[in-house]
C-alpha positions, 0 to 999 in steps of 0.5 A: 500500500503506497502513502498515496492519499485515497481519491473519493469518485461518486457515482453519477446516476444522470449519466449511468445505467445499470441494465440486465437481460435475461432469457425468457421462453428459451427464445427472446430477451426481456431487458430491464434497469435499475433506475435508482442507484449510488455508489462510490470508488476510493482510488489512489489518484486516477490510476484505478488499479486496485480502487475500492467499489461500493455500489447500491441499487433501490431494489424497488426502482427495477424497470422492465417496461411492464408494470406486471413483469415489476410488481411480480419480481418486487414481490416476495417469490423473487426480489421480495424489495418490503425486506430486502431494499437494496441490492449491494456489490463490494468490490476492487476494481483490478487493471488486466492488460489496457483494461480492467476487471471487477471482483467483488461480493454481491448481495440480492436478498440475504445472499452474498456471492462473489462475482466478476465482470469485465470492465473498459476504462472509457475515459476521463475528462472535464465536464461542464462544470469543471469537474473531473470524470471517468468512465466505464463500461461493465459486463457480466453475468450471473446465476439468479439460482445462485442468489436464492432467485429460484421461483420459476414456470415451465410452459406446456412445451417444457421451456422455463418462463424465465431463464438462469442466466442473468447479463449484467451491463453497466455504463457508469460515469463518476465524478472526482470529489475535493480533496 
């Protein structure tokens, strides 16, 4: 560990989506967000190697542009969101070649399991009020089974509603706070 001071980036939700896709039928993508999120990266300077990441999103705020498809998946068979509120990701962010890959823990309901997802460093700059930003392109993805996320129906044809495999895509931007 270097004597570096730590540099605090917020996360900026106005120009940042979290979006998952997951089979349904066996034929089709149904996609979906999160639309209320936050979270934090503690790095030395800008070099994000190593950083450290807090990430939460509102269970409640998942949106998959049907009102019933999101009040079933809020409910108490899958995300049940009246006990569990948030869906939380601890991680460090690692530098692989010219890009990045995230590790970490993530917790849905009452289960924490490790998982990674590749990260590409987009870029950095100044925005319009002067401050610095960096951003990244995330991608992933999981087995909602491995989360306790079980609930599921066979069709009459022997195909599962909803599949097991999850695809994680995140385009996040942060913000450098004052030191």
């Amino acid at each position: 560990m270097s004597n570096e001071t730590k540099t605090k980036w917020i996360i900026d939700p106005k120009h940042s989506e979290v979006q998952f896709k997951v089979r349904h039928l066996a034929i089709s993508n149904v996609s979906g967000t999160f639309k209320i999120f936050q979270g934090e990266v503690q790095s030395e300077g800008e070099d994000f190697n190593n950083a450290s990441i807090h990430f939460e999103m509102d269970s409640d705020s998942i949106d998959t542009n049907l009102p019933e498809r999101d009040s079933f998946l809020k409910s108490e068979n899958f995300l049940d969101v009246q006990k569990f509120p948030k869906l939380i990701f601890d991680g460090n962010l690692l530098r692989k070649d010219d890009n990045y890959h995230l590790e970490g823990e993530l917790t849905i309901r009452d289960t924490k399991k490790a998982i990674k997802m590749d990260v590409e460093h987009t870029g950095t700059g100044m925005g319009r009020f002067n401050d610095y930003r960096a951003g990244f392109e995330l991608n992933g993805k999981i087995n909602r089974k491995d989360f306790g996320l079980v609930f599921n129906m066979v069709t009459e044809a022997g195909s599962l509603i909803m599949g097991e495999e999850i695809k994680l895509h995140c385009d996040i931007e942060i913000i450098k706070q004052a030191e």
